[in-house]
Each structure stands twice: as structure tokens, then as C-alpha cells.
ZAKE-349489 format. One record per atom (N, C-alpha, C): residue number from 1; x, y, z; atom name; chain. Coordinates in steps of 0.001 Angstrom, whole numbers, plus 500000, padded with zeros to 6 digits. Layout:
<torlums>
+-----+--------+--------+--------+-------+--------+
: num :     c1 :     c2 :     c3 : atome : chaine :
+-----+--------+--------+--------+-------+--------+
: NUM :      X :      Y :      Z :    CA :      A :
...
+-----+--------+--------+--------+-------+--------+
</torlums>
This chain:
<torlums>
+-----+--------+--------+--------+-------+--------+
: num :     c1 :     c2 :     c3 : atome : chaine :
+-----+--------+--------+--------+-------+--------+
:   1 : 334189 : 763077 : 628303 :     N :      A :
:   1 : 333093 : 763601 : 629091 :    CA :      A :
:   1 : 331890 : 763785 : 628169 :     C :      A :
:   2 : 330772 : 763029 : 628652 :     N :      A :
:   2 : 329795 : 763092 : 627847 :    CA :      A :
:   2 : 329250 : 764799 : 627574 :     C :      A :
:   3 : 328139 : 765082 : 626597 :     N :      A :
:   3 : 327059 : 766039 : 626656 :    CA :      A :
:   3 : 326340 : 766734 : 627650 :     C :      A :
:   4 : 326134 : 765873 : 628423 :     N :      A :
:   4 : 324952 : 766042 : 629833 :    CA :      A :
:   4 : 325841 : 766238 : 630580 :     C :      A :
:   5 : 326943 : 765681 : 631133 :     N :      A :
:   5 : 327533 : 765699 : 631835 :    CA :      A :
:   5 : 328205 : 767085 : 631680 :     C :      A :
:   6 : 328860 : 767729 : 630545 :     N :      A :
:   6 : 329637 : 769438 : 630930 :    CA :      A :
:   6 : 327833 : 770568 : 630992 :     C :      A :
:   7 : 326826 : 769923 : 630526 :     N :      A :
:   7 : 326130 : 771038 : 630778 :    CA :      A :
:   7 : 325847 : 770664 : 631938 :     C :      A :
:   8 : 325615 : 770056 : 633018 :     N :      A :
:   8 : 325891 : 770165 : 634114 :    CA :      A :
:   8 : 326663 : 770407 : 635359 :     C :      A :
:   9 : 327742 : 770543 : 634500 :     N :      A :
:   9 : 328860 : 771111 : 635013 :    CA :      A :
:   9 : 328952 : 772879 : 634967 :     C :      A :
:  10 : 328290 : 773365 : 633680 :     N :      A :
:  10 : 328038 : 774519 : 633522 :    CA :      A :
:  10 : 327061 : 774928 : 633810 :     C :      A :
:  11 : 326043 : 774005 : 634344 :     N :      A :
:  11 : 324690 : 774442 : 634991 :    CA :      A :
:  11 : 325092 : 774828 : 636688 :     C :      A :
:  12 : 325908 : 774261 : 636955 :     N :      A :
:  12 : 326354 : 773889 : 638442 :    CA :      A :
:  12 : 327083 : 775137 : 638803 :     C :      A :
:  13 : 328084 : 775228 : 637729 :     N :      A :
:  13 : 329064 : 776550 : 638226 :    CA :      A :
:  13 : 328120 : 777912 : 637827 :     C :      A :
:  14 : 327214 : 778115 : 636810 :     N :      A :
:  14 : 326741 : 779043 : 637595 :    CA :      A :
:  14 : 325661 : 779130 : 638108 :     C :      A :
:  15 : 325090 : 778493 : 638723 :     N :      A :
:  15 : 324398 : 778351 : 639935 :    CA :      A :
:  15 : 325512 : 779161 : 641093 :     C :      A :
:  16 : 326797 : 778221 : 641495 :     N :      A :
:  16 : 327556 : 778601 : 642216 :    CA :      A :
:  16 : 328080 : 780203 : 641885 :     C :      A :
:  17 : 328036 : 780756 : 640792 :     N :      A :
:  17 : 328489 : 782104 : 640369 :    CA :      A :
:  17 : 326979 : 782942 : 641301 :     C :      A :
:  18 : 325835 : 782611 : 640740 :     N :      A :
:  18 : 324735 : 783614 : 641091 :    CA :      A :
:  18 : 324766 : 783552 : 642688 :     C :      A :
:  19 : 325174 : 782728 : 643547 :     N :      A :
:  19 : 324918 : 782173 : 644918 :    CA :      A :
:  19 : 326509 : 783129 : 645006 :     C :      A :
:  20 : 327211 : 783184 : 644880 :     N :      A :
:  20 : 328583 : 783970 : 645353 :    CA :      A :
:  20 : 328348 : 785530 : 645365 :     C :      A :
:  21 : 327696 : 785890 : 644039 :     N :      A :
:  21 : 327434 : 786975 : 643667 :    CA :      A :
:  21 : 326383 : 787742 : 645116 :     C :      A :
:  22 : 325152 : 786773 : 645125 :     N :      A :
:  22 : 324664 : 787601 : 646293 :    CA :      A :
:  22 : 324847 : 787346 : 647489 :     C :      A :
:  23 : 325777 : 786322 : 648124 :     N :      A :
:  23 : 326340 : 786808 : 649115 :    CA :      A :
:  23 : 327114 : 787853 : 648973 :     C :      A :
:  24 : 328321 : 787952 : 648434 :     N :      A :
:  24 : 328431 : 789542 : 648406 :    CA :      A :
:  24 : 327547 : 790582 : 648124 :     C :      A :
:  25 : 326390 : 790492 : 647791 :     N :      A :
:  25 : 326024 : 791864 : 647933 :    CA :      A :
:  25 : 324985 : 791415 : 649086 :     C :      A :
:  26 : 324706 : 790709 : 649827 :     N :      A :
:  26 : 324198 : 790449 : 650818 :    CA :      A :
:  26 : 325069 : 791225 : 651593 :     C :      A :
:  27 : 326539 : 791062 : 651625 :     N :      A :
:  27 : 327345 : 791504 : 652680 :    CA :      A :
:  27 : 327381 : 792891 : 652319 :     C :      A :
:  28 : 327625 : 793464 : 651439 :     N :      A :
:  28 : 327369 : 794887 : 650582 :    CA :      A :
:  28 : 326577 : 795383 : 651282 :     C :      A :
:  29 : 325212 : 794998 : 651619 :     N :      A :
:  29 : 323995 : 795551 : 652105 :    CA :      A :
:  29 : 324139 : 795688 : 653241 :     C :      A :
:  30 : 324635 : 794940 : 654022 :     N :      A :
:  30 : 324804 : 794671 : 655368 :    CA :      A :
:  30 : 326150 : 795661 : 655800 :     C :      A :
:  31 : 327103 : 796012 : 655167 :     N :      A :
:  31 : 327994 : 797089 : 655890 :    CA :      A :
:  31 : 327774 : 798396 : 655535 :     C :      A :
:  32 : 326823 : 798827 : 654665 :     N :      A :
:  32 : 326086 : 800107 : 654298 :    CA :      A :
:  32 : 326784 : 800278 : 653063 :     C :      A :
:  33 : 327046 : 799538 : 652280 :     N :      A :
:  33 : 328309 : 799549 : 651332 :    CA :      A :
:  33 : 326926 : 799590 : 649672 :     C :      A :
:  34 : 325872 : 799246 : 649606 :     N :      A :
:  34 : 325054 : 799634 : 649051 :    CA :      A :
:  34 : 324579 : 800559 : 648917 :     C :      A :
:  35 : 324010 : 801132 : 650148 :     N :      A :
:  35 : 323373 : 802343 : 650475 :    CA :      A :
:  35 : 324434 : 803556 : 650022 :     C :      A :
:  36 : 325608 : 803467 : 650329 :     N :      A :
:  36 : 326614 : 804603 : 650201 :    CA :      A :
:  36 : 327401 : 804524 : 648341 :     C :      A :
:  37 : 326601 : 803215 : 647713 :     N :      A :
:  37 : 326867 : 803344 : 646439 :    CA :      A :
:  37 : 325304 : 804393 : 645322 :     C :      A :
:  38 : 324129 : 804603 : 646049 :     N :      A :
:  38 : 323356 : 804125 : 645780 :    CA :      A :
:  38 : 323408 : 806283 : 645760 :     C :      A :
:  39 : 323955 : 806558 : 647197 :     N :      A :
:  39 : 323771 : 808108 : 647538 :    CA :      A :
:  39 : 324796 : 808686 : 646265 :     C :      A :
:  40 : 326107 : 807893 : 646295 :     N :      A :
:  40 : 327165 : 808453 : 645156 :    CA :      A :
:  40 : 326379 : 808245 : 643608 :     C :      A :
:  41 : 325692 : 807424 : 642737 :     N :      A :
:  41 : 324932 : 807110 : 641955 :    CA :      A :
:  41 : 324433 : 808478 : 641964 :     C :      A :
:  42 : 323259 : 808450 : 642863 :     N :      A :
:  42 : 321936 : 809461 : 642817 :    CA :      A :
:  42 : 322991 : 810837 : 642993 :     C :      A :
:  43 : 324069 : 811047 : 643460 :     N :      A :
:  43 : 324842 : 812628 : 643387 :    CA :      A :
:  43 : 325210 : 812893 : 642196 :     C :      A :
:  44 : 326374 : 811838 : 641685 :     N :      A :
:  44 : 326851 : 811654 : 640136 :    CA :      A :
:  44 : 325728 : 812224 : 639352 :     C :      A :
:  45 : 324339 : 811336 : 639286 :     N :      A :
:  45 : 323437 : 811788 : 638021 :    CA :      A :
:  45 : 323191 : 813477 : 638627 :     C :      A :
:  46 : 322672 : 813955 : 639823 :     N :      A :
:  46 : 322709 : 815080 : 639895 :    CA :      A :
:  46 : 323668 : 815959 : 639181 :     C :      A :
:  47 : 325152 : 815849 : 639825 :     N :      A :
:  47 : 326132 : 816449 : 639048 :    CA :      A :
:  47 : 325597 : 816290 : 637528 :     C :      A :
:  48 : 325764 : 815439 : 636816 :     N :      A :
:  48 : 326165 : 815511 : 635434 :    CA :      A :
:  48 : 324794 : 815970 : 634803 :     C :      A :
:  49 : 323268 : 815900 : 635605 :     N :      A :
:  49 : 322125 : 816801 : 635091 :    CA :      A :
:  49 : 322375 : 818230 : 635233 :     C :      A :
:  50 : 322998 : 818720 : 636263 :     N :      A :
:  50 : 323604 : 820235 : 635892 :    CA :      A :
:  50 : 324315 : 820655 : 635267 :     C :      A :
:  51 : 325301 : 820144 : 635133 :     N :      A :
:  51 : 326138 : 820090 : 634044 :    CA :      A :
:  51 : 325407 : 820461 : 632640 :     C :      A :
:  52 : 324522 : 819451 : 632163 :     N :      A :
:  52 : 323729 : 818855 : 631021 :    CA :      A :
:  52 : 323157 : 820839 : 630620 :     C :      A :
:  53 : 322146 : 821411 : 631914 :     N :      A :
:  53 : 321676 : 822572 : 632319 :    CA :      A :
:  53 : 322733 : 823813 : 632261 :     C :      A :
:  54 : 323972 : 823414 : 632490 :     N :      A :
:  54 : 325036 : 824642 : 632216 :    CA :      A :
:  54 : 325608 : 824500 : 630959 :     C :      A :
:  55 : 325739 : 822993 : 629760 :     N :      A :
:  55 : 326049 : 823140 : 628761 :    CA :      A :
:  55 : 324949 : 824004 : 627758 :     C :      A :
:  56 : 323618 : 823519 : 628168 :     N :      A :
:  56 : 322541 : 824036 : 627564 :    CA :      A :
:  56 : 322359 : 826042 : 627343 :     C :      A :
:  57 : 322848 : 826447 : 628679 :     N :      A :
:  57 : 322937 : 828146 : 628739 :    CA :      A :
:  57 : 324468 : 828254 : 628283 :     C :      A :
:  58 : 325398 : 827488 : 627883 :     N :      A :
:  58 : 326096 : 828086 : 627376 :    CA :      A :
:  58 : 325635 : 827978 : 625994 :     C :      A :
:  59 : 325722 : 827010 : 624819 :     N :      A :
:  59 : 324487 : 826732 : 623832 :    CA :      A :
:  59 : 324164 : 828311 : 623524 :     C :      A :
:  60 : 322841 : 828542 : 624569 :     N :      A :
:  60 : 321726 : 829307 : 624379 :    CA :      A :
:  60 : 322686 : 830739 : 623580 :     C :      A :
:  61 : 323733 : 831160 : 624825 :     N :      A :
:  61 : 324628 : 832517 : 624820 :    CA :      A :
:  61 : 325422 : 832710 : 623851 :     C :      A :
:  62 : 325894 : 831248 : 623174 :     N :      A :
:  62 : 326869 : 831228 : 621781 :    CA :      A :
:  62 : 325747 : 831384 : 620723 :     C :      A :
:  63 : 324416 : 830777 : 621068 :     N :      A :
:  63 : 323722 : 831121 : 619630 :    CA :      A :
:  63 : 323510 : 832412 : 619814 :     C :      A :
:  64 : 323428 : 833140 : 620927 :     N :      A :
:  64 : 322945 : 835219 : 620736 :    CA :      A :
:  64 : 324129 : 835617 : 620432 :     C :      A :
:  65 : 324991 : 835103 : 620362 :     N :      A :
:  65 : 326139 : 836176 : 619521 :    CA :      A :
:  65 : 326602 : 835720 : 618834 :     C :      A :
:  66 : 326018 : 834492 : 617937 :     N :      A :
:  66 : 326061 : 834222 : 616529 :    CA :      A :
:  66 : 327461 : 833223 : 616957 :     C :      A :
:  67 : 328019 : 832710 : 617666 :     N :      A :
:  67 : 328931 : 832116 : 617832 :    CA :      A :
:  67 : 328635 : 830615 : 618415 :     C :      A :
:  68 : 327649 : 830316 : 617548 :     N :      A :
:  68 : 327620 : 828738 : 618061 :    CA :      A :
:  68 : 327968 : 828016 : 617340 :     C :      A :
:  69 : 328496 : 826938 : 618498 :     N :      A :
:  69 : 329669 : 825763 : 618540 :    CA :      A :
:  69 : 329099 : 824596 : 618080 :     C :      A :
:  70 : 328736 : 823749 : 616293 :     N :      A :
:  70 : 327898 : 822958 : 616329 :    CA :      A :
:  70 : 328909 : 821522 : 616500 :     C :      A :
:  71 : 330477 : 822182 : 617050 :     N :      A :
:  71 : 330958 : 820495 : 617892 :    CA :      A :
:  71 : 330637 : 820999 : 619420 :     C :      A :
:  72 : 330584 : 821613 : 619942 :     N :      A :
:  72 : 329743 : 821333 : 621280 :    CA :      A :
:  72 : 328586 : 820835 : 621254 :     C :      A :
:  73 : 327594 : 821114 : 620671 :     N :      A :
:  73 : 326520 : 820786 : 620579 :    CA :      A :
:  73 : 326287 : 819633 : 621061 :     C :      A :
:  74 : 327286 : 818448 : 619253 :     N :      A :
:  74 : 327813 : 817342 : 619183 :    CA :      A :
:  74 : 328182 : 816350 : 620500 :     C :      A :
:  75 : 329850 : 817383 : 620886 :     N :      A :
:  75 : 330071 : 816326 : 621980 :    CA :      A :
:  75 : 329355 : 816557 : 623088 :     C :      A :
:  76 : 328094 : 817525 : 623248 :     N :      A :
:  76 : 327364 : 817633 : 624748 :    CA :      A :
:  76 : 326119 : 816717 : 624999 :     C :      A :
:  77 : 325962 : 816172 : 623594 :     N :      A :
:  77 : 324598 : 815304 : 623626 :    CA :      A :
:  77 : 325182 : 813908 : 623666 :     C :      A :
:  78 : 326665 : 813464 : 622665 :     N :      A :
:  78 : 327384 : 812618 : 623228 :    CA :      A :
:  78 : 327705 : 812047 : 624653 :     C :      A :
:  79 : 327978 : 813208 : 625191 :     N :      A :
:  79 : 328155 : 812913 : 626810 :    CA :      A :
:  79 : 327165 : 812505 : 627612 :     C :      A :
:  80 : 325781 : 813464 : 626933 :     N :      A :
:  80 : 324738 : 812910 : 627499 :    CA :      A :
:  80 : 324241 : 811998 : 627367 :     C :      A :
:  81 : 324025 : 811466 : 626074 :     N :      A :
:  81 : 324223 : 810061 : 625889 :    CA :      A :
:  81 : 325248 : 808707 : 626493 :     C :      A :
:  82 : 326104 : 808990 : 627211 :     N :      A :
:  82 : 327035 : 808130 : 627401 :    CA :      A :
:  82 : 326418 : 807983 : 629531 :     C :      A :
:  83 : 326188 : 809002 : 629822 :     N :      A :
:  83 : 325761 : 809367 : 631354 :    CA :      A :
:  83 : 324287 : 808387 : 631149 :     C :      A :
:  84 : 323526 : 808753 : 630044 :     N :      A :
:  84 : 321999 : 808097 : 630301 :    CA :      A :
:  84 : 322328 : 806900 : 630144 :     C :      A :
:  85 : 322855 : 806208 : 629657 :     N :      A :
:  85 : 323391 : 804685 : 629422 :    CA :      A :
:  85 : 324376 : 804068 : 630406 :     C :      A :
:  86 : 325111 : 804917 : 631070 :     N :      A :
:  86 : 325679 : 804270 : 632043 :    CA :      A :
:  86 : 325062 : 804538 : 633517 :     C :      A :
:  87 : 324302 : 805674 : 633329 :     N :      A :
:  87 : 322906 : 805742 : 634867 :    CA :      A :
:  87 : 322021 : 804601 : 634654 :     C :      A :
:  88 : 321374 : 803908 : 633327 :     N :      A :
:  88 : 320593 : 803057 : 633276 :    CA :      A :
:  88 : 321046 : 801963 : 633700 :     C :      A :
:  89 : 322379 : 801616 : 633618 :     N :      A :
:  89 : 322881 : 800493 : 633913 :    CA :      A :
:  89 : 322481 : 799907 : 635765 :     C :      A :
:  90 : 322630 : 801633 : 636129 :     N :      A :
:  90 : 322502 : 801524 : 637897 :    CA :      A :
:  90 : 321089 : 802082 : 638597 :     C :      A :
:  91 : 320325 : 802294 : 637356 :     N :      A :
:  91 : 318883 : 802649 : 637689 :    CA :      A :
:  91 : 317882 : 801982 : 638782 :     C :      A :
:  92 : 318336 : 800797 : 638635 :     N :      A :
:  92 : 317798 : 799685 : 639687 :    CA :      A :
:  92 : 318190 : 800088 : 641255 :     C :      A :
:  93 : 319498 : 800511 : 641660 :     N :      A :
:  93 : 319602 : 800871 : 642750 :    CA :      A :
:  93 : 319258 : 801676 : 643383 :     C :      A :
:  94 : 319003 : 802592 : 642140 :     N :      A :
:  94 : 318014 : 804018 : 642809 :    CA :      A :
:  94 : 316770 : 803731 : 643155 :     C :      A :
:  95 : 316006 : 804100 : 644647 :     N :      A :
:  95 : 314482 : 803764 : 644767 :    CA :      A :
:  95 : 314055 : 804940 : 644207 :     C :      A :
:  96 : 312160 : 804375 : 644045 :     N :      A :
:  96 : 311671 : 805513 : 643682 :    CA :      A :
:  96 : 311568 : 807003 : 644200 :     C :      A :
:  97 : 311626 : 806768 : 645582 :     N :      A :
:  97 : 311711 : 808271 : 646494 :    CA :      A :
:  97 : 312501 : 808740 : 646279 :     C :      A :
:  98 : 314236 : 808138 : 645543 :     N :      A :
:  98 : 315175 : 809246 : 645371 :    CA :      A :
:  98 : 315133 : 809961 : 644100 :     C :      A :
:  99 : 314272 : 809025 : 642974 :     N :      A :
:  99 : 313887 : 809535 : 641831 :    CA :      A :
:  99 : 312735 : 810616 : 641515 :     C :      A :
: 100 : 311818 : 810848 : 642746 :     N :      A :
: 100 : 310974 : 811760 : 642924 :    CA :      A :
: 100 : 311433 : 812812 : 643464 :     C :      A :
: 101 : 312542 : 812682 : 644147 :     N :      A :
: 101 : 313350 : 814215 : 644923 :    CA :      A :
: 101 : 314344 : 814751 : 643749 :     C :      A :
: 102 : 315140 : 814251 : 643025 :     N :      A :
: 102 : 315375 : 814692 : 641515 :    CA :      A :
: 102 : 315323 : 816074 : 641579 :     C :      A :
: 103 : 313916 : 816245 : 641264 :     N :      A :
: 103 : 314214 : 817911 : 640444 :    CA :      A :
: 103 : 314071 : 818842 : 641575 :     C :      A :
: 104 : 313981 : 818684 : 642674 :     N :      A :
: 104 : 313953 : 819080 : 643452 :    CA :      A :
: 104 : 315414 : 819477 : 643959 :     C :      A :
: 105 : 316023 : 818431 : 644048 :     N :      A :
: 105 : 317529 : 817998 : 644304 :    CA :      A :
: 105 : 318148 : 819123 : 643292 :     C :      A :
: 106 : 318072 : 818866 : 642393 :     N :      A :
: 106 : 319181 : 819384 : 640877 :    CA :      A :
: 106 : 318232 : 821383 : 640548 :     C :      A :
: 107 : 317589 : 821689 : 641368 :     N :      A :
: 107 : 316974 : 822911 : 641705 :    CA :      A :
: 107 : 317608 : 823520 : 642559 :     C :      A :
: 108 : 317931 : 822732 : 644321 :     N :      A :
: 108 : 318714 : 823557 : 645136 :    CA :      A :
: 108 : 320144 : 823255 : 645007 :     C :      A :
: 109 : 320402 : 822296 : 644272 :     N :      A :
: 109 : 321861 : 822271 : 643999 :    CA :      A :
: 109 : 322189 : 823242 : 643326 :     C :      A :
: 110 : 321388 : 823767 : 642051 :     N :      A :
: 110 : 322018 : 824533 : 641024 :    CA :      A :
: 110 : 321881 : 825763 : 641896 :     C :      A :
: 111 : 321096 : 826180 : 642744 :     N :      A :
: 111 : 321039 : 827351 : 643359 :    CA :      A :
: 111 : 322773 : 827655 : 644173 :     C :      A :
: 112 : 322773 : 826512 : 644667 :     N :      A :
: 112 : 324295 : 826507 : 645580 :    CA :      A :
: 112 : 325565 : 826590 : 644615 :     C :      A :
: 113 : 325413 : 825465 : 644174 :     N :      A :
: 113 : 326311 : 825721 : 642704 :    CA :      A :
: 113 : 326563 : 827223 : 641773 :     C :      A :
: 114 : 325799 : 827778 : 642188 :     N :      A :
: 114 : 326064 : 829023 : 641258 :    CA :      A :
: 114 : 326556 : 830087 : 641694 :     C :      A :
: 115 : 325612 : 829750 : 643581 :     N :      A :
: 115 : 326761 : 830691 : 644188 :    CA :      A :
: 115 : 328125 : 830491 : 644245 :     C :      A :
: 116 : 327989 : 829273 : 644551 :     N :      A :
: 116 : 329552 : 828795 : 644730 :    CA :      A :
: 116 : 330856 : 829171 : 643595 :     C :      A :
: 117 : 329837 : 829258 : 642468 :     N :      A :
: 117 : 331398 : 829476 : 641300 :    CA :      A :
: 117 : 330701 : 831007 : 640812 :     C :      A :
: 118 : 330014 : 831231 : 641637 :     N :      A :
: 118 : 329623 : 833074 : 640809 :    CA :      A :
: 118 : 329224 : 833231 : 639451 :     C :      A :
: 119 : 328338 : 832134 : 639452 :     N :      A :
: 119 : 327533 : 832836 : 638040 :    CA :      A :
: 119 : 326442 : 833328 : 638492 :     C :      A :
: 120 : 325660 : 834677 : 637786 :     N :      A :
: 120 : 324364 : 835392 : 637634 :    CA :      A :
: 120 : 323640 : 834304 : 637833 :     C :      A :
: 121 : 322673 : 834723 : 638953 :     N :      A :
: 121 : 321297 : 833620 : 638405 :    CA :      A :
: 121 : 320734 : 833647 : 636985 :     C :      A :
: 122 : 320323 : 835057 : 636475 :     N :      A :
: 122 : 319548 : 834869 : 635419 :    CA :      A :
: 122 : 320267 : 836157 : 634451 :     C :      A :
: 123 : 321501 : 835374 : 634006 :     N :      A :
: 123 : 322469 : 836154 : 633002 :    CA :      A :
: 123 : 321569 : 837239 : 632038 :     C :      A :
: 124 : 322020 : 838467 : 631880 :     N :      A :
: 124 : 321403 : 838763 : 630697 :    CA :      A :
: 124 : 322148 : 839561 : 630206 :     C :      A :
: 125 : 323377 : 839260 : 628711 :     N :      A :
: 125 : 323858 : 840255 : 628046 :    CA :      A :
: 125 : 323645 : 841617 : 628073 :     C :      A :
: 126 : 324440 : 842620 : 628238 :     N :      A :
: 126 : 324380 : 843901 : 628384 :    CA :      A :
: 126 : 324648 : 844475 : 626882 :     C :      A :
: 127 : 324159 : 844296 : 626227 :     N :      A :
: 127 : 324490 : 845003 : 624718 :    CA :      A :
: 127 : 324439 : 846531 : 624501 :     C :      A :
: 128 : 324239 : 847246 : 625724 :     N :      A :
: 128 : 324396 : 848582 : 625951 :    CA :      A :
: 128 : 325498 : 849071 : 625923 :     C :      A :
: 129 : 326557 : 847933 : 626403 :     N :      A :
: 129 : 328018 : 848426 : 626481 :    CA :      A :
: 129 : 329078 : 848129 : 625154 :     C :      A :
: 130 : 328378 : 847883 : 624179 :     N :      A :
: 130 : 328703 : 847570 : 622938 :    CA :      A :
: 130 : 328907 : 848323 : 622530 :     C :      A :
: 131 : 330045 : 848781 : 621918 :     N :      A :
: 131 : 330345 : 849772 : 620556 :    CA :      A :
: 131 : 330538 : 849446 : 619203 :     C :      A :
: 132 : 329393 : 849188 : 618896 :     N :      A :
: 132 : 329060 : 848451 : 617889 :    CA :      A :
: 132 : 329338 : 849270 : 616294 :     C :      A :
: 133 : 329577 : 850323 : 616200 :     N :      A :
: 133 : 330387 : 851003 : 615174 :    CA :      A :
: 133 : 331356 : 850507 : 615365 :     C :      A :
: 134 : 332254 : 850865 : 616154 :     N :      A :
: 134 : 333783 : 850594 : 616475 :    CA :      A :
: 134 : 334162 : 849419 : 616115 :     C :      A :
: 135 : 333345 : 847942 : 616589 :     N :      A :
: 135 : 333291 : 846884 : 616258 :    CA :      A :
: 135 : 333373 : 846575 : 614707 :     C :      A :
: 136 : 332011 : 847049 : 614212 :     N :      A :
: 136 : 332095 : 847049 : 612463 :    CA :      A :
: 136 : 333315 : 847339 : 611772 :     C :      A :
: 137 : 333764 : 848901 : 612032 :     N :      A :
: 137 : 334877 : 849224 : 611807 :    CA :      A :
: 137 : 336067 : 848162 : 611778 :     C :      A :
: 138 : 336274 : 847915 : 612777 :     N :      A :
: 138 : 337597 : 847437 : 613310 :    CA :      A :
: 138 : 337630 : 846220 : 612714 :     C :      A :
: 139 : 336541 : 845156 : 612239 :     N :      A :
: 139 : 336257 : 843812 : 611350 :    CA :      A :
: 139 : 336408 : 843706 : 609741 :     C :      A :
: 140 : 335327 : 845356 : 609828 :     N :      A :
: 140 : 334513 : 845611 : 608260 :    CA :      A :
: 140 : 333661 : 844762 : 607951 :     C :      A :
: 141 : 332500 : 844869 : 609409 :     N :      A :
: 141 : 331505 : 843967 : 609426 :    CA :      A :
: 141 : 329931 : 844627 : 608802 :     C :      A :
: 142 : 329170 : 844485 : 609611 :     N :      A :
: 142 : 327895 : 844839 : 608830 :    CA :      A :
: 142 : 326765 : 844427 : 610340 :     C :      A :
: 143 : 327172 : 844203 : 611438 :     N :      A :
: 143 : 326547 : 843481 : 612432 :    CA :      A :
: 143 : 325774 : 844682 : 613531 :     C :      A :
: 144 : 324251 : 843795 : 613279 :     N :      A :
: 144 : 323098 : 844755 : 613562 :    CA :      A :
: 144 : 322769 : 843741 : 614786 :     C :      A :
: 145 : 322737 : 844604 : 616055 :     N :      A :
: 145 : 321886 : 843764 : 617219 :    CA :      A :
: 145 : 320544 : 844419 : 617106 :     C :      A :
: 146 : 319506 : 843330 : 617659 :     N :      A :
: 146 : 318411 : 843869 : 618012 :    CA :      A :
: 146 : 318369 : 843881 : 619319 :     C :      A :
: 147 : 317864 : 844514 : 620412 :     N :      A :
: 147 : 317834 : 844984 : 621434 :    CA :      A :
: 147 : 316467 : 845016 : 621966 :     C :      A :
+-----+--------+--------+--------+-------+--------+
</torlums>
């Protein structure tokens, strides 16, 4: 088999690959099978942007009591990194109107979300209830809050 002849053979098949490909997603489109990939996409990134927002206040709460985690840190920007690279992959399916409702979206979600698992809206350590002698003591620490 000559030269010309297999690159035309490989010109041919995928031609026939790109022509298969969008009939199925022709048909995709046509049984709502797009659209209902497109709502799960745009929820997923929601989910995992709150997420991103609840690793961040936990972060915040381990650095006020001196107990921060610099492998969380690690694997939380990892993750985030791995979500922004695999959302980019499906970025195209998202239109722009669902990308403009976003923070809007990941605002009343987190509102629901918080009721839902009972966290404080706007946590704030009680260091009043600290017995912070007792504490020293009981370590043989030296640990001064400011308040």
C-alpha cells in the first residue's frame, strides 16, 4: 500500500470518527441528555466552590489557635487544582448566563448548606470560656490570647 494511499485512509477514518462523534451528540442534544450534563457540570463546580470556601474557614480557625495544618493547606489547593482542570475541560458546555449566576448560585447555596449541616453563619471563637491558667498548667505552656 502506497504513501497516499494509508494517509487517505487515515484522512477518511477520521473524517468518519468526527461525523460519528456529532451525531451522537446531535442525538445527546436532542434527548436533553446535554442540557442535563451541562446542569450536573454547573452543580458539581458549585459544590466543590463551597467546599474550596469551607476548606478556606477551616484554614482561617486552625491558624487562630495556632494549629495550622500546612498538609491541608497542601492537599486543599491540590484538589483545587485538580477541580479547575477538570471544570476547564467542560467549560465549553457551560453558557455564559450560567457563568454569570455563579456567585450568586454558590451565595444561596452556602446559605442553605449551612443550615442544613448547622454551622454558625459567622463563627466566632468564644475565648471567654477558656481557662487559660488551667490550660498552661496542665501543658506547662506559656500561651497568651489576645482578645
Amino acid at each position: 500500500m502506497g504513501k497516499d494511499k494509508r494517509h487517505r485512509g487515515i484522512a477518511e477514518q477520521q473524517e468518519k470518527n468526527r461525523s460519528l462523534r456529532s451525531a451522537y451528540a446531535e442525538i445527546a442534544t436532542q434527548t436533553g441528555a446535554i442540557d442535563q450534563i451541562v446542569k450536573l457540570l454547573s452543580a458539581g463546580y458549585l459544590l466543590h466552590s463551597h467546599s474550596a470556601v469551607l476548606f478556606a474557614l477551616i484554614e482561617e480557625i486552625l491558624v487562630e489557635h495556632g494549629l495550622s495544618g500546612g498538609k491541608l493547606v497542601s492537599l486543599a489547593k491540590k484538589l483545587n487544582k485538580s477541580f479547575d482542570d477538570y471544570f476547564s475541560e467542560f467549560s465549553k458546555l457551560i453558557g455564559q448566563e450560567q457563568v454569570n449566576n455563579w456567585a450568586n448560585d454558590l451565595e444561596i447555596f452556602g446559605e442553605k448548606f449551612g443550615k442544613f449541616a448547622g454551622l454558625q453563619k459567622d463563627f466566632v471563637p468564644d475565648f471567654n470560656k477558656v481557662d487559660l491558667e488551667e490550660i498552661n498548667k496542665k501543658f506547662n505552656t506559656k500561651i497568651e490570647i489576645k482578645k
